[in-house]
C-alpha positions as CSV (number, residue, x, y, z in Angstrom):
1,X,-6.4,36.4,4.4
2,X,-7.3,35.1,7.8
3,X,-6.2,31.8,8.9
4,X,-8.9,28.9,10.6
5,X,-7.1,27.0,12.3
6,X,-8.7,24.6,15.5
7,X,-8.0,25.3,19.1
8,X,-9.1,21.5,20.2
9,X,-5.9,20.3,20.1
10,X,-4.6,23.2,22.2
11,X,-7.6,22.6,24.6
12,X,-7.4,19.1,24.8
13,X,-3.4,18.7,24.9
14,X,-3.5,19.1,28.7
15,X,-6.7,16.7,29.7
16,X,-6.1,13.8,32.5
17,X,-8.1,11.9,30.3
18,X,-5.8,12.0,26.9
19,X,-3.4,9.8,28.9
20,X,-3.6,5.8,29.6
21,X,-4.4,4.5,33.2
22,X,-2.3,2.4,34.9
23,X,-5.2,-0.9,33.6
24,X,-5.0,0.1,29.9
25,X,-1.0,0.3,30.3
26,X,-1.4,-3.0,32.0
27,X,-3.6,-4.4,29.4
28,X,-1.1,-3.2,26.9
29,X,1.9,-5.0,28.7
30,X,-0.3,-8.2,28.8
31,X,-1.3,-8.1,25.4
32,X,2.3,-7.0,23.8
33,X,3.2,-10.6,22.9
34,X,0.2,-10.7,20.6
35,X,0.5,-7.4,18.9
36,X,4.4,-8.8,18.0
37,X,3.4,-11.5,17.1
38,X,0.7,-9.9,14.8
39,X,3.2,-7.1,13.4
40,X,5.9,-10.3,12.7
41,X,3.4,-11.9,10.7
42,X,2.7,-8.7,8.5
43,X,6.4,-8.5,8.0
44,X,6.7,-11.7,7.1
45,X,3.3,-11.0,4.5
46,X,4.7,-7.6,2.9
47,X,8.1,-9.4,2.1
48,X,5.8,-11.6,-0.5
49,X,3.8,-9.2,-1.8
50,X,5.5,-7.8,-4.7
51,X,7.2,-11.5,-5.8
52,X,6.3,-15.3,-5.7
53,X,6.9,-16.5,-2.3
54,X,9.7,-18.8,-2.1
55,X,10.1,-21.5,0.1
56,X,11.8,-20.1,2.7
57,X,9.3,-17.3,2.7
58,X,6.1,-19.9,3.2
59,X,8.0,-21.5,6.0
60,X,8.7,-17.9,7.3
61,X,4.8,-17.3,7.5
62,X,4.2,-20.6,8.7
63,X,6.6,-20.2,11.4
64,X,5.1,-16.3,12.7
65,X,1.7,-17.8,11.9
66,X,2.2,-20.6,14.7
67,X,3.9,-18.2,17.2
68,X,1.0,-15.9,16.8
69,X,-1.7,-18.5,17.8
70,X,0.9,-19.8,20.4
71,X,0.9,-16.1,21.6
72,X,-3.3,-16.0,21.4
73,X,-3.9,-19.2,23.5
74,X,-1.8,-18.1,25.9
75,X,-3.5,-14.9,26.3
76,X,-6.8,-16.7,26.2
77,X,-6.0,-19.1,29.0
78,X,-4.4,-16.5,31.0
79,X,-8.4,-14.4,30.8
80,X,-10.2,-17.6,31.1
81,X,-8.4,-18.4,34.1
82,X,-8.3,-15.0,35.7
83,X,-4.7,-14.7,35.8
84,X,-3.0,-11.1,36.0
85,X,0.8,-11.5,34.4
């Protein structure tokens, strides 16, 4: 029996173009205190999900939700205002 298997990844492993430039790492960098932010507020989400959120655990949520929009404005007026970092 004879195998298919694809080459593309074996093709494509070495391309310049698989890797991030230097403006998507920056843009990355910029961004990272969002997407922590954003993954602190699913944490705090998937803890509820399989019980009745308890106090603590809506003040949890309430807490990562405000540092999240803190984290958004301040990303927002650092684009509006042209600002790099």
């Amino acid at each position: 029996m004879d195998h298919i298997v694809t080459v593309q990844d074996a093709v494509t492993a070495f391309a310049d173009w698989i890797e991030p430039t230097d403006a998507e790492l920056d843009a990355i960098e910029l961004e990272m205190p969002v997407i922590m932010a954003e993954v602190d507020l699913l944490d705090a989400q998937i803890i509820t999900l399989d019980r009745t959120p308890s106090e603590l655990d809506t003040q949890r949520i309430r807490r990562t939700r405000r540092r999240l929009l803190t984290a958004r404005r301040t990303l927002a007026n650092r684009a509006g205002s042209g600002e790099v970092a």
